[in-house]
N, C-alpha and C positions, 0 to 999 in steps of 0.2 A: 189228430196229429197227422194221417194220412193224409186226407187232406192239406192239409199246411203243406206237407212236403212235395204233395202232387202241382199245387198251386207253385211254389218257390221253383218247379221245376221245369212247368211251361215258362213261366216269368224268363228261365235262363234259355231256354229254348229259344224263344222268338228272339233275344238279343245277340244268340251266337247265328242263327240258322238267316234270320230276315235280314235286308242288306240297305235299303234305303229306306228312311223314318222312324223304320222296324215296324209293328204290324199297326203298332198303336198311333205312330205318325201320322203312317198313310191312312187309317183310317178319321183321323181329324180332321186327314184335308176333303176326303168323301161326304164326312158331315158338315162341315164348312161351306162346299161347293150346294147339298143340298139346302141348305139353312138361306143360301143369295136368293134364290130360284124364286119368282115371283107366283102369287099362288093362282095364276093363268096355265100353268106349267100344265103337262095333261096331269092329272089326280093320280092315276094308279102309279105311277112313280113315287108320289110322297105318301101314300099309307104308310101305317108304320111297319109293315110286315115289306114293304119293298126299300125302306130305305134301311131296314136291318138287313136285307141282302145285299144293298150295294155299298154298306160299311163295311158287309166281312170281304165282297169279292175285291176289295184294298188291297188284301194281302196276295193275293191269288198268282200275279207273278211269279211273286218273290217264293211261293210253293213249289211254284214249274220249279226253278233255280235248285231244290232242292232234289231234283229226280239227278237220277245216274244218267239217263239216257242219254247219248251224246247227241242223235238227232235234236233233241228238245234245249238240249245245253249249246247246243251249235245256232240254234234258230232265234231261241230267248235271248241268251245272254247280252250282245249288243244291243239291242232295246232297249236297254236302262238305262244307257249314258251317251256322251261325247263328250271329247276331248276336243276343247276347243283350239289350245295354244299346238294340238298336231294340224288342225288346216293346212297351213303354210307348208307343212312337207307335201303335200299333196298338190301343191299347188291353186287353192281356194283360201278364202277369204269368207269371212259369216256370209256378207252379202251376195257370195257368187254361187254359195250352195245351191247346187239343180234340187228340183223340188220333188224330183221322183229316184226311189231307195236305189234302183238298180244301174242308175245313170251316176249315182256317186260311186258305189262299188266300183263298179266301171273303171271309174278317177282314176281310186284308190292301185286297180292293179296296172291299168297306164303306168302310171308315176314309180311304183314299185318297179315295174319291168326297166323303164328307163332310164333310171335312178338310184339304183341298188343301194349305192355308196351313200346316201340320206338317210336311211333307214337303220335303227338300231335291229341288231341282231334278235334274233326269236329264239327261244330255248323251247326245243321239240317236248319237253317233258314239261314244259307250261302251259302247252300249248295243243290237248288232245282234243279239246273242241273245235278247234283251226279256226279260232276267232282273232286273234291277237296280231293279224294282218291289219284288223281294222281298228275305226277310231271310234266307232259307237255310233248308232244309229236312232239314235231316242227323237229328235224332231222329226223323223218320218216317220216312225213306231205312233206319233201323235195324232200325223196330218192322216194315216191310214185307220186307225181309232175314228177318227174323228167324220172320213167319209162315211166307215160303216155303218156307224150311228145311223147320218143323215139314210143311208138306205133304207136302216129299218124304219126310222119315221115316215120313207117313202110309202112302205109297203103296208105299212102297220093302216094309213093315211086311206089306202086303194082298197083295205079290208073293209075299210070300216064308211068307206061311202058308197062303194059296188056291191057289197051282198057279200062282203068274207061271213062266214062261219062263228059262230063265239068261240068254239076254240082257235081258227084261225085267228082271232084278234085277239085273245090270250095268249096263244105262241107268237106273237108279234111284239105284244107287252112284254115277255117272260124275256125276250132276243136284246131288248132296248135296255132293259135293268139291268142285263149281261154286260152288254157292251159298255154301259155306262159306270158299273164300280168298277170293270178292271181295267180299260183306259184310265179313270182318274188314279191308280198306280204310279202310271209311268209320267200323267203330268207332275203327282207328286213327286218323283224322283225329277222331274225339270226343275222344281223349286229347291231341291238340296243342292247346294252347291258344287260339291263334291261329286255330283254328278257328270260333270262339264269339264271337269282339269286332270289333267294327267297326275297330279298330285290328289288323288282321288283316297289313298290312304297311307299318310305321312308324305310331308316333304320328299321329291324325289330330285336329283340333281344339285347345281351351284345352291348354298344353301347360307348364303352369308348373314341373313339375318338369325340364324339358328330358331329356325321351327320346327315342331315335330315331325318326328320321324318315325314313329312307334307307328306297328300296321295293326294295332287296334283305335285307331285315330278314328276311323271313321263309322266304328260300331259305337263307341261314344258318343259322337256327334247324333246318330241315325237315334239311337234309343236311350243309352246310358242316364245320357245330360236329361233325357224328356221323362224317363222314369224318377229320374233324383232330383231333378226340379219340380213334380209335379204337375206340370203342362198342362194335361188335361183339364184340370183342377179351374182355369183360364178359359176355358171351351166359351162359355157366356160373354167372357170379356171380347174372344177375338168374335165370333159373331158380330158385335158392337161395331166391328172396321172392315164388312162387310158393306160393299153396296151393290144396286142392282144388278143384273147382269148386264153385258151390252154385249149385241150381237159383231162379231167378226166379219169384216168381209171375207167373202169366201174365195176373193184373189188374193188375199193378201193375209190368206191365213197362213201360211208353209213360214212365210216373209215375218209374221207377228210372233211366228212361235223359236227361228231364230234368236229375233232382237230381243226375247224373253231370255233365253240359254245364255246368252253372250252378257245381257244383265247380273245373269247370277255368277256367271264365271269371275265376273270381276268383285265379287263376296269373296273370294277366295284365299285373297292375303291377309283381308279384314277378319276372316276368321279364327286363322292360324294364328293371327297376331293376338287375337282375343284370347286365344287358348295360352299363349306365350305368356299374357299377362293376367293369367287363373282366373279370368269370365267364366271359361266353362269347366271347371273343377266341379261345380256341385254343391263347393261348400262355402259357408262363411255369404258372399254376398252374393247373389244370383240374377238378380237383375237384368243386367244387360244384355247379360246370355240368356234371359229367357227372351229378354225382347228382338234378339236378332230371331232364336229359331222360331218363337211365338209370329214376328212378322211374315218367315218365310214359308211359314205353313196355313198363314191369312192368302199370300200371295198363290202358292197352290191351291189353295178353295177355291179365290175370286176368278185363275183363269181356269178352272176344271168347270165351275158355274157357266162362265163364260161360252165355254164349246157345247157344253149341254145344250145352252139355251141357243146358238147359233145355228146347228143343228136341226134344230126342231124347228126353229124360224126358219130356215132356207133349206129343209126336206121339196120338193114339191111331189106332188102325187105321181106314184110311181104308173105313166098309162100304159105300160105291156100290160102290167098285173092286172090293171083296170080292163081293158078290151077282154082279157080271159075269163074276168067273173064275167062282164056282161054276156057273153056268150055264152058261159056258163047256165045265164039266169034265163036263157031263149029258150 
């Protein structure tokens, strides 16, 4: 009986506390993304003792989210999202996003300074992380995931042909299975929709079609629908609509992870309307609402797969590190 109750209580836990996929999502799309991976990939990533670490390090964000600290809540928090339909106050467009985090911030207090009168008002007591100036930073949260990776393959690479140490090339492994479940995170949060729109939890504004409006809309979506549909249960099937990975160019990765975001934003009326017309109820016929969020957690695998492997493909040997062992080794 203790059990039972301990159990029913994490259950409630990760659905109030987790915020996109919920833990169980984001961990699909981790196994998903491993499941593409061609079995050239380096091995110590796919043992099974490393891809149970980078299933759980899924949820790992979405923990930060859950500390007091305000430094951590001030740093994290935009990382998860963008609001795409705010660009235009700022003055941008998908395609004009600068590719570097501090050059948009930048925009962002230009435009605010010059602009005041565009800007809806801030409520100081919503606002103790001093985030909600901005619009969400998750495609550079990606493209910076996504260099450090390639570092570690850099260095991991320089260990292991110059004379690293076996623990040097165990703490180079240990860094890369780090980086690689909690980056695939916040690509899963690229794949939720809800992620990308100001309507992020319940209809906000002109609302003429009457969609929801309930600010538990998107704990629903995230876990609810995935727990009462069963989702998981599917794991085999979405596998199935996996394909190989294909490596990114590395100029036109910032540019590819855009046109992804801007993709899923426009899911977003499609969703609400699914919700309008009880797809995602849970109950009675489930179907179509499995196959939206069943697709868009295919979708997060196949590019979380994708950076993995791109990554690892266009690391090249890192030669500072290299020059050091070998002088090490005189």
């Amino acid at each position: 009986m203790e059990k039972t109750f301990l159990l029913m209580s994490l259950c409630v836990w990760f659905v109030s506390a987790a915020r996109a996929w919920d833990y169980e999502g984001h961990r699909l799309v981790n196994r998903l993304a491993l499941a593409s991976l061609p079995k050239e990939f380096p091995a110590f990533a796919l043992t099974p003792a490393a891809q149970d670490r980078i299933a759980f390090l899924a949820g790992e964000p979405d923990r930060w989210r859950n500390a007091s600290d305000l430094a951590l809540k001030h740093a994290n928090g935009p990382d998860h999202y963008i609001d795409v339909e705010e660009l235009a106050l700022v003055g941008l467009k998908p395609e004009t996003l600068p590719p570097l985090r501090y050059d948009f911030i930048v925009q962002i207090a230009r435009e605010r300074a010059a602009h005041p009168e565009k800007f809806p008002a801030i409520d100081p007591a919503k606002n103790s992380d001093h985030t909600r100036e901005l619009i969400g930073l998750l495609p550079w949260t990606i493209a910076e995931y996504y260099a450090k990776l390639k570092s570690e393959f850099s260095y991991l690479k320089a260990f292991e042909t110059s004379g690293g140490t076996p623990d040097e090339i165990a703490g180079a492994q240990a860094n890369i299975i780090y980086t690689m479940g909690v980056m695939g995170h916040f690509v899963g949060d690229a794949s939720q929709p809800l992620h990308t729109t100001t309507h992020f939890n319940g209809w906000v504004g002109d609302n003429p079609k009457h969609y929801a409006t309930t600010n538990k809309f998107h704990t629903w979506i995230d876990g609810g629908f995935i727990l009462k549909a069963r989702v998981e249960d599917d794991f085999a099937d979405m596998k199935k609509k996996l394909r190989a990975p294909q490596a990114v160019p590395a100029d036109k990765f910032f540019t590819s992870l855009v046109t992804f975001l801007v993709e899923q934003n426009q899911l977003v009326e499609p969703l609400y309307q699914m919700d309008k017309d009880g797809k995602l109820s849970g109950e009675g016929d489930v179907a179509s609402g499995k196959a939206l969020i069943e697709g868009q957690l295919v979708k997060g695998g196949q590019l979380l797969g994708d950076i993995w492997y791109s990554a690892w493909q266009q690391a090249p040997v890192d030669t500072y590190l290299q020059r050091q062992l070998e002088k090490r080794r005189r």
